[in-house]
C-alpha positions in Angstrom: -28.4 -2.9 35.5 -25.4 -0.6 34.7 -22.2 -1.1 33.6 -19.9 -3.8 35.7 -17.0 -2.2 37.1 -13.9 -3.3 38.5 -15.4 -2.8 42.3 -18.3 -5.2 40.9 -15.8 -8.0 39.5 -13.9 -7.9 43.1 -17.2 -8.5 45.4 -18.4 -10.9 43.7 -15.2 -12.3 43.5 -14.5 -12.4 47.4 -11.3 -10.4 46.4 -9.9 -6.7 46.3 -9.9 -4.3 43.5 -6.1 -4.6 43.2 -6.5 -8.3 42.9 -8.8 -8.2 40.1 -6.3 -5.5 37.9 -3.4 -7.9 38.7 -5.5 -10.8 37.2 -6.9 -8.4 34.5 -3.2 -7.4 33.2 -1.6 -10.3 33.4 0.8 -9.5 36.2 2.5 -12.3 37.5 1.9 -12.3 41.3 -1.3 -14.2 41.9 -1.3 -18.1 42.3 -3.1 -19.5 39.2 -5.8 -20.9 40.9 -6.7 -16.7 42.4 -5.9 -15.8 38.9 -8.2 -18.4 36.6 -11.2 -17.6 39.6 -11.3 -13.6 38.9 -10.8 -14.1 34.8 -14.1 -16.3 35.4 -16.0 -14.1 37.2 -15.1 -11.2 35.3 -16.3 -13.1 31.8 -19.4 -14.8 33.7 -20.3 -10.6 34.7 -19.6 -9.2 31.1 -16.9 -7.3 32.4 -15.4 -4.7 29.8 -11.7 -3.3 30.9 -11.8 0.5 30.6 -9.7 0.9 27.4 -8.8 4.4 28.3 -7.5 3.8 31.9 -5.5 1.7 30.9 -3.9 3.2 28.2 -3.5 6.4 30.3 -1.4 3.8 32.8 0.4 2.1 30.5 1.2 4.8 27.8 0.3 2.2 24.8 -2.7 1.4 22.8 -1.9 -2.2 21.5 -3.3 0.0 17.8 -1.7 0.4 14.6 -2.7 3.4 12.8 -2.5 3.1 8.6 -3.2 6.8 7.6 -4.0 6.8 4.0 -6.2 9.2 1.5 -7.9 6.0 -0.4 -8.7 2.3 0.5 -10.2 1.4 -3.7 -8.9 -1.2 -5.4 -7.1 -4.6 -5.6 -3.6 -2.6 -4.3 -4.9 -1.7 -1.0 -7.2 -5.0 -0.3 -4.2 -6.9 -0.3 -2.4 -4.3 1.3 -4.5 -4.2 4.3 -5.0 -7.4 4.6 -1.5 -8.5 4.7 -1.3 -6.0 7.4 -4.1 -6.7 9.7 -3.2 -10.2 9.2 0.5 -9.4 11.0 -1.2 -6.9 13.5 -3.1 -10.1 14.7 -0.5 -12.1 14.7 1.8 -9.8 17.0 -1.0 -8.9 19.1 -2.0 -5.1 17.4 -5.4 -4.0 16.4 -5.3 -1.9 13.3 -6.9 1.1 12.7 -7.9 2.6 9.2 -7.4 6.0 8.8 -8.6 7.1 5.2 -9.0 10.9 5.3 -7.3 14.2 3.2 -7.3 16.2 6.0 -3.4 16.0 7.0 -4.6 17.9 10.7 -6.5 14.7 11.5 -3.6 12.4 10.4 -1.6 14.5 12.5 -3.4 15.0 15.4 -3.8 11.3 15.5 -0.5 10.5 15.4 1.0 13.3 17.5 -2.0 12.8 19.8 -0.7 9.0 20.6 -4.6 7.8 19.6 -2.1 4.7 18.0 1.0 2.9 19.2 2.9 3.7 15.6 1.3 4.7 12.0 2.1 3.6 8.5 1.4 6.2 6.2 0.6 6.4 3.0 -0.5 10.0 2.6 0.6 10.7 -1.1 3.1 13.7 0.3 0.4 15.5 1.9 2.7 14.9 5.5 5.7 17.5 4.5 9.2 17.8 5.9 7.8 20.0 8.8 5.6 17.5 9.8 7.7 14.4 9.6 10.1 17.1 12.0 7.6 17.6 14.0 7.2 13.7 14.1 11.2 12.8 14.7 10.5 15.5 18.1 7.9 13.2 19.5 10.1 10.3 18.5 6.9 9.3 16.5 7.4 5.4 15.4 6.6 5.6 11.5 6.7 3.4 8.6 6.2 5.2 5.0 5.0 3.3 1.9 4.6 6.4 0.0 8.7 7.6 0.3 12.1 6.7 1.3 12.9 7.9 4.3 15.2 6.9 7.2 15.9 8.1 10.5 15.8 7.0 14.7 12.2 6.1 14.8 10.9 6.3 11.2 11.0 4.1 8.6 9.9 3.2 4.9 9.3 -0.1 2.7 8.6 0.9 -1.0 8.9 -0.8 -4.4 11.8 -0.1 -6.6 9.6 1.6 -9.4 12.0 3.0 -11.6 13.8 0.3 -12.2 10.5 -2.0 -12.6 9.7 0.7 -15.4 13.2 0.5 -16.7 13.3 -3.0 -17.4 9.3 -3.3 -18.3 9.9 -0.4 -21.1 13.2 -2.1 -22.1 11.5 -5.6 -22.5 8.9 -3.9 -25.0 12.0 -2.9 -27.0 13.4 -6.1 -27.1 9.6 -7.1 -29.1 10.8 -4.1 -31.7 8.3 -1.5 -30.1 9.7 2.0 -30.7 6.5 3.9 -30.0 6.1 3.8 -26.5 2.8 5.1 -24.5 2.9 6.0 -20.8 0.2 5.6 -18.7 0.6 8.2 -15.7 -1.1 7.6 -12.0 -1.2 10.5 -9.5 1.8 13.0 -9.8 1.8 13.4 -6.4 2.8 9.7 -5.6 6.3 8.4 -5.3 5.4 5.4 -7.3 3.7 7.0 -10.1 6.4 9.5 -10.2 8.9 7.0 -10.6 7.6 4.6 -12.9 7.3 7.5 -15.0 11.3 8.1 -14.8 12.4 4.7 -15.4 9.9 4.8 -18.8 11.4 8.0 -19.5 15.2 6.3 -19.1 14.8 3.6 -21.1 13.7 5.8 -24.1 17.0 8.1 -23.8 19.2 4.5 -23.1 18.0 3.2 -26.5 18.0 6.7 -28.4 14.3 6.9 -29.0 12.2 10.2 -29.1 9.7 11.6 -26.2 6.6 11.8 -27.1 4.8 14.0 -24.7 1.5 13.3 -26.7 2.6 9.6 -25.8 2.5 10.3 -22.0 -1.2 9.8 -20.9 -3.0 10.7 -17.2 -4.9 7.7 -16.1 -4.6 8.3 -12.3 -4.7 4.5 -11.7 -8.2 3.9 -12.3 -9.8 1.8 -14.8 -12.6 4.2 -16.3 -9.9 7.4 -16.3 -7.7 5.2 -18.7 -10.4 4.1 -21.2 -11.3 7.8 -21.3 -7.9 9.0 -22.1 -6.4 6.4 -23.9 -10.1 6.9 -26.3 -9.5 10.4 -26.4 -5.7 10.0 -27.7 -7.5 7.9 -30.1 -9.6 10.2 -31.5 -7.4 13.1 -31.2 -4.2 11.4 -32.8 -5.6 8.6 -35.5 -2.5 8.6 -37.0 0.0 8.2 -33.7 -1.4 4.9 -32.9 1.5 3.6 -30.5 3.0 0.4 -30.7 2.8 -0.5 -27.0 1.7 1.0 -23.7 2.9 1.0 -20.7 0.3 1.2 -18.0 1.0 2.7 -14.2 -0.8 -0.4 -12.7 -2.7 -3.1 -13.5 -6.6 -1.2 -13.8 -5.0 1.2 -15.8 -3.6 -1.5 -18.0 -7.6 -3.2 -18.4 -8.7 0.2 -19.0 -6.3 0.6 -21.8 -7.0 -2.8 -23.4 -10.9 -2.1 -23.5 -10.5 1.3 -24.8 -8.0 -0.2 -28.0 -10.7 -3.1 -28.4 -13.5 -0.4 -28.4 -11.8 1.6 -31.1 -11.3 -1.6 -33.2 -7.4 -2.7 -32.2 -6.4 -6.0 -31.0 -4.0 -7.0 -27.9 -1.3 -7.9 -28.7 -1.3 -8.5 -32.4 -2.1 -4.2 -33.0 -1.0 -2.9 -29.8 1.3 -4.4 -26.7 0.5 -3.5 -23.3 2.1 -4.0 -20.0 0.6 -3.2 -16.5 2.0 -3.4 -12.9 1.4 -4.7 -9.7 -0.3 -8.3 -10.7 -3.8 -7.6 -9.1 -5.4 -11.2 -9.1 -7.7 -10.6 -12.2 -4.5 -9.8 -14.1 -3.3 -13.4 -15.2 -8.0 -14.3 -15.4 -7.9 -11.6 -18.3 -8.7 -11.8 -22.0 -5.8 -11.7 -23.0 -4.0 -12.4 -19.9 -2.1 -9.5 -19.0 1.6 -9.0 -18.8 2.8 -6.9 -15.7 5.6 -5.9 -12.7 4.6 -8.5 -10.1 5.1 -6.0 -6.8 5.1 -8.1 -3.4 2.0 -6.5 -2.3 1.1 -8.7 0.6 5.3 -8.6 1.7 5.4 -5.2 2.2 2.3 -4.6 4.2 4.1 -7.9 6.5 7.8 -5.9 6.3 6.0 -2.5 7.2 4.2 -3.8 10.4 7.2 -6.0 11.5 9.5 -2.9 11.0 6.8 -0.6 12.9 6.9 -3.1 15.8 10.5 -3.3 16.2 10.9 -0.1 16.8 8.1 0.3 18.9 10.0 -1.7 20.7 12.9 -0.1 20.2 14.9 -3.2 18.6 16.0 -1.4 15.6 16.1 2.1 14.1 14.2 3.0 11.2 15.8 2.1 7.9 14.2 2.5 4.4 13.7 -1.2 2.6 13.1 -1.1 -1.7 11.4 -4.1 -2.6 12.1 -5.1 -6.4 9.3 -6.2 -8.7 9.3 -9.4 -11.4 8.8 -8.8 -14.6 5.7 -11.7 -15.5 5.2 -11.9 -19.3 1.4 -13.3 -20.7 -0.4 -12.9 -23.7 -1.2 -9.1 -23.5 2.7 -8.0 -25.1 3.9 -9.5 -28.2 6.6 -9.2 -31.0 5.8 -6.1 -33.4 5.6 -7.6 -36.6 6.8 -5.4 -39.6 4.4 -5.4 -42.6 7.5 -7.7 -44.6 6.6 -10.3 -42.2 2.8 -10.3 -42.4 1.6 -13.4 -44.4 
């Protein structure tokens, strides 16, 4: 047997093609009893709704694009989650773009293969394209820069402050020699994590270090590999704290000291971000920037909808982190004060 088609759904129905769409889409002109009779049939048949006709019709594809060059680690699971949770709950598929190719993330979204996108594209979408976007009155929420206009949006954490205050609260323990931890240069929260670590060193008169500014791209192994090379490289620069762009950089830093003989937090402090779950399971339990994760992946799809539907205009919302102090930071103690 081939594939049911609407024509199949109205003979055996007893009723005409018209009759069945109207049931189909929900269009309120049958009586219920005409209505709940064709929905029956059409489930009893194994009737599948050709996606495409419809979407031709109607101009929408009930999807959510999120356009993104990576999917790894605890950041985006939660991310995603969060999202596809609020898609459900609004009645939106979600679909997971994870690809470098910025002609595929644009021909997606230009193409209208998704309702609205949220993009996190690490500034591979340029001002050209996000023009080209505001002419198609593109509906867009960024999580990888602020930006604000008619139908484009953003929902980002406030990073340099979070670094501000994270690399003034190792201060406060007496630490002077500060690491940094880098991520990616190319994204807006690496970039400025890196500027609030930076500021707090000028605010309190200390010295930059560039040998005390570290490439860890966000991943565990790339941080135990640097932070053991610094090591090697620079026996005698052994910092009193780092501060580590997230969290897996952070457990990547710790295991690279503890291979090398130093121990958290008596030798070294050392501060992470974002609170992934293993964070407060670790040995020792690490202190970090709690970021709201699972909010903004909820505030970006509620914002994307809205303007979907045209019920507000794209505004850029920072989302400020919590400082959460455990037992990977601790007071430097001078040698005076060793017993």
């Amino acid at each position: 047997m081939g594939k049911i088609t609407i024509k199949d759904v109205a003979r055996e129905a007893g009723v005409s093609i018209s009759t069945v769409s109207n049931a189909l889409n929900d269009v309120d002109v049958l009586n219920p009893e005409t209505k709940s009779h064709v929905l029956q049939v059409a489930q009893r048949l194994n009737y599948v709704p050709n996606l495409n006709g419809k979407q031709l019709k109607s101009g929408k594809t009930k999807m959510l694009g999120f356009f993104t060059t990576s999917v790894s680690g605890p950041y985006f699971y939660k991310l995603v989650e969060s999202m596809a949770n609020e898609c459900d709950r609004r009645g939106y598929g979600l679909n997971v773009f994870v690809t470098k190719d910025k002609q595929v993330v644009m021909s997606n979204i230009l193409g209208r293969r998704v309702d609205g996108a949220i993009i996190y594209e690490e500034r591979g979408i340029d001002e050209r394209d996000i023009a080209a976007m505001k002419k198609e009155k593109v509906k867009a929420v960024f999580l990888d820069r602020a930006l604000e206009n008619e139908t484009m949006g953003s929902v980002i954490f406030d990073s340099y402050e979070a670094a501000y205050e994270a690399t003034k609260y190792l201060i406060g323990l007496g630490h002077q020699k500060i690491a940094y931890i880098s991520g990616v240069d190319t994204m807006l929260d690496s970039v400025q994590r890196k500027e609030g670590y930076l500021a707090a060193l000028r605010q309190y008169q200390l010295p930059v270090d560039e040998d005390y500014i570290l490439q860890g791209y966000f991943e565990e192994g790339s941080t135990h590999n640097a932070v053991k090379a610094f090591l090697h490289q620079h026996p005698q620069k052994l910092p009193d704290a780092f501060l580590a762009g997230n969290d897996l950089s952070a457990i990547g830093c710790i295991q690279a000291l503890k291979t090398q003989g130093f121990a958290v937090p008596s030798d070294v402090s050392v501060v992470g971000f974002d609170d992934i779950e293993i964070a407060q399971y670790y040995s020792p339990p690490l202190t970090t920037v709690r970021n709201q994760i699972a909010r903004q992946g909820m505030l970006a799809i509620d914002h994307l909808v809205r303007l979907i539907h045209k019920k507000e205009l794209g505004k850029s919302q920072k989302l400020a982190g919590e400082l959460v102090v455990r037992g990977s930071s601790h007071v430097k103690l001078d040698r005076n004060d060793v017993v």
